[in-house]
C-alpha positions as CSV (number, residue, x, y, z in Angstrom):
1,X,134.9,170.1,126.4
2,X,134.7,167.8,129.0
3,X,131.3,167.8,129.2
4,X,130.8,167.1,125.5
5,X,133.1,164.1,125.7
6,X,130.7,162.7,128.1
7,X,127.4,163.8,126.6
8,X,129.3,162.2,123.7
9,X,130.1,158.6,125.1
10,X,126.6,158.7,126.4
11,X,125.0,158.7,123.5
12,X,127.3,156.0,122.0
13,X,126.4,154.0,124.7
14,X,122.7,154.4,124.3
15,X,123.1,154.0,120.5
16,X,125.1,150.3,121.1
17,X,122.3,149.3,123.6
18,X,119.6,150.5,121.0
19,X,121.3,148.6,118.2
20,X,121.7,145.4,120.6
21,X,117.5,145.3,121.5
22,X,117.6,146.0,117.0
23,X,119.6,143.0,117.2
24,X,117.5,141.0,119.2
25,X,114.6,142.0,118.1
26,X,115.5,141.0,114.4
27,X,116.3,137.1,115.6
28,X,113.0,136.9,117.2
29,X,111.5,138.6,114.1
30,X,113.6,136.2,112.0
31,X,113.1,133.1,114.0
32,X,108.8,133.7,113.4
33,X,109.3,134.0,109.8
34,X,111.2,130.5,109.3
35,X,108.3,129.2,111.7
36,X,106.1,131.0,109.6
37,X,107.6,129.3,106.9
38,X,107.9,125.8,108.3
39,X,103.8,126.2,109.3
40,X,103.2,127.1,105.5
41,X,104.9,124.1,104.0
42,X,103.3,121.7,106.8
43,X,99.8,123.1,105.1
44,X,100.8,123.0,101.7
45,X,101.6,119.2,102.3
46,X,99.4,116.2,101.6
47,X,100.2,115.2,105.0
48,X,98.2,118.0,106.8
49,X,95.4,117.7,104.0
50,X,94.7,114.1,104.5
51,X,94.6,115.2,108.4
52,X,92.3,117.8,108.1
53,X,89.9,116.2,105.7
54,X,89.5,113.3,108.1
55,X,89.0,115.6,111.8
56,X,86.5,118.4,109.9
57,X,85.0,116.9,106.8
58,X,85.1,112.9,107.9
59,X,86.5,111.4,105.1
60,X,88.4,108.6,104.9
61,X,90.8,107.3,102.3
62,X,89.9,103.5,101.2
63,X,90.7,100.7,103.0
64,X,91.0,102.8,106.6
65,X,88.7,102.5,108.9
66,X,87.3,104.7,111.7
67,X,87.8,104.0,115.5
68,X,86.3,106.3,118.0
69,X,87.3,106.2,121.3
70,X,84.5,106.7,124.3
71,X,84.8,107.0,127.5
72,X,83.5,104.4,129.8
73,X,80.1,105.3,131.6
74,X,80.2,104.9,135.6
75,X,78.6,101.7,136.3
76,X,75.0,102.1,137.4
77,X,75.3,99.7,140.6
78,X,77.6,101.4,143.2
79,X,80.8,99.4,144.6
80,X,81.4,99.2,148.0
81,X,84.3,101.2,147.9
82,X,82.3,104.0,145.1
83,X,79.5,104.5,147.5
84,X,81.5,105.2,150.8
85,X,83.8,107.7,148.5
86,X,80.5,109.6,147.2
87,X,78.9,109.7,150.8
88,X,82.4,111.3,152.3
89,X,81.8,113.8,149.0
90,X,78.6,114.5,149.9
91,X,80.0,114.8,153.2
92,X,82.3,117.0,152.7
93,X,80.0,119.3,150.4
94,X,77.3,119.4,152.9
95,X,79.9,120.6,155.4
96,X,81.2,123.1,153.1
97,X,77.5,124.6,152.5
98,X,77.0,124.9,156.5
99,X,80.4,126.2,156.8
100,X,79.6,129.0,154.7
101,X,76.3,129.8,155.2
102,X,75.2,132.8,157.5
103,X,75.1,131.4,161.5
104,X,71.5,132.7,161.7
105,X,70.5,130.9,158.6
106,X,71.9,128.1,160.4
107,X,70.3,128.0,163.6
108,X,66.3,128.6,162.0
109,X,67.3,125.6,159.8
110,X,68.3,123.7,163.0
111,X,66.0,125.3,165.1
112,X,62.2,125.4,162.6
113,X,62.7,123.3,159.7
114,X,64.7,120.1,160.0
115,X,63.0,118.3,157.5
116,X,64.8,120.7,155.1
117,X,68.4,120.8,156.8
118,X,67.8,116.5,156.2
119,X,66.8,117.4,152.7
120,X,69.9,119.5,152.3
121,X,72.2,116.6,154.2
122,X,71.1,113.6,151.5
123,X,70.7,116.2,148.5
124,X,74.2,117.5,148.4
C-alpha cells in the first residue's frame, strides 16, 4: 500500500511539472501569436506600404525627394599620418606571412632569391 502511495505521489508530481512546461509553453506560444498579430497589422498598414514601395520598387510620393547617402572615398594623396599607419600594416602583414611560413621556405627566400623576399616586403 505504501508503495502505491508513493508510485502515486510520483506521478502527481510528474503530472504538475508536465502541466507547468504546458503552461509555459502556451505563454510563449501565446506571446508569438499577438506578435504574429502585431507583424500582420504593421503590413496591412499604409505605413509599411509607403516604406516598402520606396526601398524595393523606388517610388516616391510627390513633393519628397531622394537623398542617398555614400560613403566618402579615401583621398588619393596619402597624409602623413595615413602613410606611416599603412607601412606599420604592411608591416605587420609581412611579419605575419614570415611568421607563418615553413623555416625552410624561409631560408631559400633569404638565402637564393632576395629579389622576391623584397617583392614580398613592399607587396604586402
Amino acid at each position: 500500500m505504501a508503495f502505491g502511495l508513493a508510485l502515486s505521489y510520483y506521478r502527481n508530481v510528474l503530472f504538475e511539472q508536465t502541466l507547468a512546461n504546458i503552461g509555459v509553453h502556451n505563454d510563449i506560444l501565446r506571446s508569438d501569436i499577438e506578435q504574429g498579430y502585431r507583424d500582420l497589422e504593421y503590413f496591412r498598414s499604409s505605413q509599411y506600404k509607403d516604406k516598402y514601395a520606396k526601398e524595393n520598387l523606388g517610388l516616391v510620393n510627390p513633393g519628397e525627394k531622394v537623398l542617398i547617402i555614400q560613403q566618402a572615398n579615401p583621398s588619393l594623396e596619402p597624409d602623413g599620418e595615413e602613410s606611416e599607419m599603412r607601412k606599420e600594416q604592411r608591416e605587420a602583414a609581412y611579419l605575419e606571412l614570415l611568421r607563418q611560413m615553413p623555416i625552410m621556405e624561409h631560408w631559400k627566400l633569404y638565402l637564393f632569391q632576395k629579389d622576391k623576399l623584397n617583392k614580398l616586403r613592399e607587396g604586402v
